[in-house]
MITORRO-833471 format. One record per residue (C-alpha): residue in one letter; x, y, z. Coordinates in steps of 0.1 Angstrom, whole numbers, plus 5000, padded with zeros to 4 digits. Each point is the difference from the previous one (the first is absolute). Layout:
aXYZ;...
//
This chain:
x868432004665;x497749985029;x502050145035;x499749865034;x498250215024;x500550035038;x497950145029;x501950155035;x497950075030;x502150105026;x498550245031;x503850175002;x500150234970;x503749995000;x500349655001;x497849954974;x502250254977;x503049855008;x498549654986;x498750164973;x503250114994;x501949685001;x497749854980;x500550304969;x503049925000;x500649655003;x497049924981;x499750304974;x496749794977;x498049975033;x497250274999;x498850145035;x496450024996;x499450115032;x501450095037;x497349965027;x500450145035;x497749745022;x498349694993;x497050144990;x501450154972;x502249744990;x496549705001;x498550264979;x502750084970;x501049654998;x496149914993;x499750284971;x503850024985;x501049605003;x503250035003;x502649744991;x500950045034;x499550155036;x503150085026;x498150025035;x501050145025;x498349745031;x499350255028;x498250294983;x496650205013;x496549884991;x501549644987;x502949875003;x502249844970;x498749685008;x496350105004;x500650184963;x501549664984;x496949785014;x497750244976;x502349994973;x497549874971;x502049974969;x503549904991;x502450275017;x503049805023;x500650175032;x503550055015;x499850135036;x501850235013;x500650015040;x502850185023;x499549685023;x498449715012;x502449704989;x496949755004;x498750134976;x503049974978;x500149675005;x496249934991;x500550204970;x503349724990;x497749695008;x497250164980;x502550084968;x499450375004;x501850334996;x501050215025;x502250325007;x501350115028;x500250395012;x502650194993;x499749834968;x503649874982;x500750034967;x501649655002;x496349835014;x498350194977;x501749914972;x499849635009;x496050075004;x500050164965;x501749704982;x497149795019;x497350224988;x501650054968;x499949584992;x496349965017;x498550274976;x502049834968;x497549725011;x496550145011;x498149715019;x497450095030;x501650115032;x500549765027;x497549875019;x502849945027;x499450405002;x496849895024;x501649795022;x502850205005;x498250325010;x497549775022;x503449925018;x501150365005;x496950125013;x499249735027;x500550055036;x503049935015;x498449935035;x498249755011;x496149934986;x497650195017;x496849835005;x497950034967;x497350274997;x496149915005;x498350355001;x500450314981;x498750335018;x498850274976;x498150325013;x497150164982;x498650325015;x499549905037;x499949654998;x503349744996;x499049714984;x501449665007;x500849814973;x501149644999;x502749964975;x498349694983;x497550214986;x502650184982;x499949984963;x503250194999;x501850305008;x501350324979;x502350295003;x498250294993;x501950335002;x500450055036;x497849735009;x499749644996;x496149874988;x498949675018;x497249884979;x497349735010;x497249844977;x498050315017;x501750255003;x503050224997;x502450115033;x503050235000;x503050015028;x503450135004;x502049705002;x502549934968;x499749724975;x503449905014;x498949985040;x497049854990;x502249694981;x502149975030;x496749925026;x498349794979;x499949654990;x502249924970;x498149694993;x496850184995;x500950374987;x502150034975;x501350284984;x499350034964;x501350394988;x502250225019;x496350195015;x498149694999;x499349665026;x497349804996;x498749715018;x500149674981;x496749855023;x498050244973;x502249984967;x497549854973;x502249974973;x502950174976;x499950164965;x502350034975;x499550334975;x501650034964;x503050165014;x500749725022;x499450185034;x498549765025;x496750175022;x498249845030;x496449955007;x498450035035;x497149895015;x497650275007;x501950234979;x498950134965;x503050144988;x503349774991;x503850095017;x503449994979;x502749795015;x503450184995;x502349804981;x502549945033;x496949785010;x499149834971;x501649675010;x498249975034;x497149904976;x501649774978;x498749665014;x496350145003;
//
């Protein structure tokens, strides 16, 4: 017999053990693979243990819960985990996902495990809803800025100005973000997720929790053998993998 295994990433170690806790003993078959203590960590053991699923906590340093679910690759389910934000409790309902809130109850986590429990008797491919929903949580609640045109990165002395339509696309890159052209390669400070925020959404899209590109330059889409979909871009030689919360945005190409 083949258990079900579970992920927790959780920045508050004694949060995170209390979960754990619960989850012993109200779901003594579940195997803890793994309890990560920031986003990083938790993008990074999902991607190498594939867990049957991930709790998430959503604010967490380096990514965020919803940053790490964006990236998620294979077929782990992702219950959140958050102490607030009842917006984002109500996406999560629209969308048909899980969430728990902190403290966590053994009553709510008990309704979560008889969820979880009857969606693993029945494996199928996460929900795209998973997308949209996160798209939702993540946009600006203020008004639309106007849209970004230029992108100012500095190289030794001189700041170059770049206009944004020459962008093949941007990528997180440790501490950095890469803004790559047909010629050549920038790097600035500003996050993937400001950067989303400022520019046009009919033009950039976001295709992998580090990755936007601009769809001016996309040349076409590959499927592999394992069925993971990559992009080609103009003026770029090497293809770019579209996480599986984005794969639908390219369904009617």
């Amino acid at each position: 017999m083949t258990f079900p295994t579970a992920l927790i990433a959780d920045d508050e170690p004694a949060l995170a053990r209390h979960l754990q806790a619960q989850l012993t003993k109200l779901w003594p078959e579940l195997q803890i693979v793994c309890v990560a203590r920031h986003g990083l960590e938790a993008a990074e053991q999902i991607a190498a243990l594939q867990p049957d699923l991930a709790f998430l906590d959503i604010r967490m340093p380096g990514l965020t819960g919803l940053e790490v679910a964006q990236g998620i690759e294979g077929l782990t389910r992702v219950v959140f985990v958050t102490a607030y934000d009842e917006f984002a409790v109500q996406a999560f309902e629209a969308a048909a996902l899980d969430y728990l809130l902190k403290p966590v109850t053994t009553e709510r986590l008990t309704r979560t495990i008889d969820r979880l429990r009857a969606a693993l008797a029945t494996p199928s491919e996460p929900q795209a809803d998973l997308a949209q929903a996160l798209h939702q949580l993540q946009r600006p609640a203020t008004p639309a800025a106007p849209k970004l045109r230029w992108v100012r990165a500095s190289q030794g002395e001189l700041t170059h100005q770049i206009p944004v339509e020459e962008v093949l696309f941007f990528q997180a890159d440790d501490k950095y973000t890469c803004v790559q052209t047909a010629h050549k390669e920038y790097l600035i400070r500003t996050p993937i997720a400001e950067l989303v925020a400022q520019l046009d959404g009919e033009l950039f899209w976001q295709v992998h929790r580090s990755t936007v590109i601009n769809l001016a330059h996309l040349e076409g889409t590959r499927r592999d053998e394992a069925s993971r979909l990559w992009l080609r871009l103009r003026g770029h030689a090497s293809e770019l993998p579209v996480s599986r919360a984005y794969v639908h945005l390219f369904k009617a190409m």
